[in-house]
C-alpha positions in Angstrom: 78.7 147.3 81.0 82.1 146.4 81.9 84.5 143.4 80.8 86.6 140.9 82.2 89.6 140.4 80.7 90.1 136.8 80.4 92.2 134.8 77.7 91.1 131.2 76.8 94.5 130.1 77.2 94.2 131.4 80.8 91.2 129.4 82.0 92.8 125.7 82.8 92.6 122.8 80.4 90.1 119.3 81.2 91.7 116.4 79.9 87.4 115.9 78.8 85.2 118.5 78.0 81.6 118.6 79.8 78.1 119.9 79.4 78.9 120.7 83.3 82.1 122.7 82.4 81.7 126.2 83.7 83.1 129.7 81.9 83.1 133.0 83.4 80.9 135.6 82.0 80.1 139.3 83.2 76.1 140.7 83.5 75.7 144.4 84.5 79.2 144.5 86.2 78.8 141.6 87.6 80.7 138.0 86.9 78.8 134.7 86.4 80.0 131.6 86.0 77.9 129.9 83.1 77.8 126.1 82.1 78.6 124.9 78.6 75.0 123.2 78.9 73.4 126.6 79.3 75.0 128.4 76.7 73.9 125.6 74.1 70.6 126.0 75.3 71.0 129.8 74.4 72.1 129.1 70.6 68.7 128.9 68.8 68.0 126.8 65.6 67.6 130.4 63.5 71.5 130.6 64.6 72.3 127.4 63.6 70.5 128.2 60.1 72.6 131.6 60.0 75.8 129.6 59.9 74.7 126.7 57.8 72.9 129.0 54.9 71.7 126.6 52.1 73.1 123.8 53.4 70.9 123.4 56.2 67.7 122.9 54.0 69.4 120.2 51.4 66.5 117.1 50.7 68.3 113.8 51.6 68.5 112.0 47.9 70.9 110.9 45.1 70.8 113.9 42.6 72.3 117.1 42.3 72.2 119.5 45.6 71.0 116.6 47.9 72.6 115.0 51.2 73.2 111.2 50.9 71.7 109.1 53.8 74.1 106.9 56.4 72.2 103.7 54.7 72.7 105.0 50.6 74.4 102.3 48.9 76.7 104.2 47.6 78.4 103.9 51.1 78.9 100.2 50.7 82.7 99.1 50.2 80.8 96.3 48.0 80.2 98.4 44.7 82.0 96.3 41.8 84.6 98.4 39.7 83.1 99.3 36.3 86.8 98.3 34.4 87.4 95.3 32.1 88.5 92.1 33.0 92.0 91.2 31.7 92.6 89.0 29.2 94.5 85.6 29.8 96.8 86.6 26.7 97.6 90.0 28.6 98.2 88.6 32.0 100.9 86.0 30.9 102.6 88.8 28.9 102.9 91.4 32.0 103.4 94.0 29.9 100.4 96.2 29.6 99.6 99.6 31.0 96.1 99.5 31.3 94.5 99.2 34.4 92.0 96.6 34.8 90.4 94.0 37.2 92.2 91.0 38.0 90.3 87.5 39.1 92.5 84.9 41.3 92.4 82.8 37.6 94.1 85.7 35.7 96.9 86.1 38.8 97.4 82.0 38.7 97.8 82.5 35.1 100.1 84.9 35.2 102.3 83.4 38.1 102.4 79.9 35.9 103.7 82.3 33.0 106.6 83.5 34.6 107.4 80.1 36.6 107.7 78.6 32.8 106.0 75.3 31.6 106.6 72.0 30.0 105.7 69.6 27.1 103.4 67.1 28.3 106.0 64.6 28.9 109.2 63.6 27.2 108.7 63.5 23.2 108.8 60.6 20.6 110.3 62.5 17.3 109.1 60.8 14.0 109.9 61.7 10.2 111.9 63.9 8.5 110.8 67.1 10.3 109.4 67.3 14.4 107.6 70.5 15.5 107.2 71.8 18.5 104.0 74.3 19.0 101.5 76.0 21.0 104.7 77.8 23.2 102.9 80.3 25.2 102.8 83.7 24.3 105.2 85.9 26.0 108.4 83.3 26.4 111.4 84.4 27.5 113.8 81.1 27.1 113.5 77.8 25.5 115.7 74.2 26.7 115.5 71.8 24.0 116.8 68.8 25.7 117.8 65.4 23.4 118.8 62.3 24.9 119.0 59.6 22.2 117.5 61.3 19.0 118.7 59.2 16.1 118.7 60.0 12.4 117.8 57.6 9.6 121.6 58.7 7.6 124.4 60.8 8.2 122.6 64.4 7.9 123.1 68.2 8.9 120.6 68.8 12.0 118.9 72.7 11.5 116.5 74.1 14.2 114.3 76.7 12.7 112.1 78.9 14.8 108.1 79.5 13.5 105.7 82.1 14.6 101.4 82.1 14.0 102.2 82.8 10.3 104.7 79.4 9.7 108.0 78.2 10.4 110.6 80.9 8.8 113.3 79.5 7.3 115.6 83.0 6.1 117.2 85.1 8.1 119.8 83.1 10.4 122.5 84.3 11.6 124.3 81.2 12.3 127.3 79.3 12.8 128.2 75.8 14.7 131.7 74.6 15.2 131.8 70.9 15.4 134.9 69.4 17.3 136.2 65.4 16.7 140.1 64.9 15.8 139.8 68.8 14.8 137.6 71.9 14.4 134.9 72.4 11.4 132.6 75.5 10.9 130.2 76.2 8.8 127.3 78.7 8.9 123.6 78.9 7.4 120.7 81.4 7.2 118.3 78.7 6.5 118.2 77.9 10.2 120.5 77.6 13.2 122.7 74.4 12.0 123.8 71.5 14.0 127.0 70.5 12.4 129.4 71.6 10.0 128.9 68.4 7.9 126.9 65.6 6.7 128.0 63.5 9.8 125.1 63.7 12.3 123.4 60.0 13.7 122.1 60.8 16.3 121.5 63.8 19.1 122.4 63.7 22.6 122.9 67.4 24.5 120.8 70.5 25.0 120.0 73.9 22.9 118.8 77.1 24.5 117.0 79.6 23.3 116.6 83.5 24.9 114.9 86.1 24.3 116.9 89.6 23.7 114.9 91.6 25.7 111.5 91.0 27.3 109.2 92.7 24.1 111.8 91.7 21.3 111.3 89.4 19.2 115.4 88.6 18.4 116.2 85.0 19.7 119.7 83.9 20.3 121.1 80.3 20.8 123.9 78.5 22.1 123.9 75.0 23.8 126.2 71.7 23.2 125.2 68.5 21.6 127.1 65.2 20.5 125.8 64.7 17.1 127.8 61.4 16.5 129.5 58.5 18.7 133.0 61.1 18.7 131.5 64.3 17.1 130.5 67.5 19.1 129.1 71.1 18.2 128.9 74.0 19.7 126.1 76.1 18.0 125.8 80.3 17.9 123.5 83.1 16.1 120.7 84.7 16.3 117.1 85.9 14.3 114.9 88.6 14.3 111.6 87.7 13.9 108.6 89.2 13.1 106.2 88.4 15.5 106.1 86.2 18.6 107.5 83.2 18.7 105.0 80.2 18.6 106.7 77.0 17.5 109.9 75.4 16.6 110.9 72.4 14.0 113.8 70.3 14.1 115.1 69.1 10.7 117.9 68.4 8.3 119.2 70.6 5.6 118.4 67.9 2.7 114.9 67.2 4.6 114.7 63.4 3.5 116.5 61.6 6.7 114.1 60.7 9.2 114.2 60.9 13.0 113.5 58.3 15.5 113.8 57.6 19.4 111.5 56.9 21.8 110.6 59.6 24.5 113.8 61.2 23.7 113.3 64.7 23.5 111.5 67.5 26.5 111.2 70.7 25.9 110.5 73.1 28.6 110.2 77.3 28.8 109.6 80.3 31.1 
């Protein structure tokens, strides 16, 4: 039988392919021209089989060896993740690895954390200590604002930090410079100290506390407060703690004065 010698790239390109297409092909010498129709109509289902082996006798099921239906429900894009859901505690801090499934209350959560909150309106201090607690985990910075605190006598402010296990009172590095006709220092570990003497009525100014690095539990502070009607400080240091910080107290160093002043403290973090 003889052949025509005909490349596919010779025969001319369709922008569409149709059953109606025609190809040449050669019988006994002679050329046909044969539809794609026909030629399908020449493949036979043991063919089909040939190609397919195995394959083409799978059972339609959910096991092993088995085809999956177009209706399975395994198709559907509303199959729930099998993953925990995370924790409010582990959404504020942002610092986890784990991947988990997150609910539009865990992301609101976790936006108010980093946009920082408040105390429930300004603050009426009372007796000879005033604590500040329930700061969220995961705080970055602290403003301590005071606007009219008074003290019973003349007294040496301290701010000591606190964490779930109690208010720690060792371990300050700290040092405050108090200016009025001249300059006093003094310095404490007991706390970070608001004057440099026994000369502190009242508090008006603000104190800031930061955070080293995100995950660190060192604290710094620095800030500026008049502490009498001509006496200003400048406060400095720093503390390592040993767990998160969870609460502050404002006192004195002799821890008998009392404090008064009527919605004159805020305190506010992110």
């Amino acid at each position: 039988m003889d052949t025509i010698d005909i490349r596919l790239d010779d025969l001319p390109l369709a922008d569409t392919a149709s059953r109606f297409d025609v190809l040449p092909t050669a019988d006994e010498g002679a050329t046909k021209l044969i539809t794609i129709e026909q030629i399908l109509q020449l493949i036979e289902l043991e063919d089909i089989e040939a190609l397919l082996g195995a394959a083409a006798f799978l059972d339609v099921g959910v096991g092993a060896d088995n085809v999956a239906a177009g209706d399975d429900s395994r198709f559907s894009d509303a199959r729930d993740w099998t993953a925990s859901v995370v924790s409010q505690a582990e959404a504020e801090a942002g610092v986890a690895t784990t991947a988990r499934k997150w609910t539009a209350q865990r992301v609101a959560q976790a936006i108010a954390a980093r946009s920082g909150g408040q105390s429930a309106g300004p603050l009426t201090p009372s007796g000879t200590s005033f604590d500040f607690t329930s700061i969220p985990a995961g705080t970055q910075e602290i403003l301590l604002g005071l606007a009219g605190v008074a003290i019973s006598t003349l007294a040496v402010p301290i701010l000591r930090l606190g964490t779930s296990s109690g208010i720690v009172s060792t371990g300050y590095v700290s040092q405050s410079a108090a200016l009025a006709t001249g300059v006093a220092v003094t310095a404490s570990s007991a706390g970070f100290v608001l004057d440099a003497s026994a000369s502190a009525n009242l508090l008006n100014g603000v104190l800031r506390l930061t955070r080293s690095t995100r995950t660190s539990n060192r604290w710094f502070i620095e800030g500026s407060a008049q502490i009498a009607s001509s006496r200003h400080i400048l406060p400095g240091g720093y503390i390592d703690l040993a767990d998160e910080l969870t609460q502050l107290r404002l006192t004195t160093v002799a821890g008998t004065p009392t404090f008064s002043g009527s919605n004159s403290v805020t305190l506010r973090w992110r």
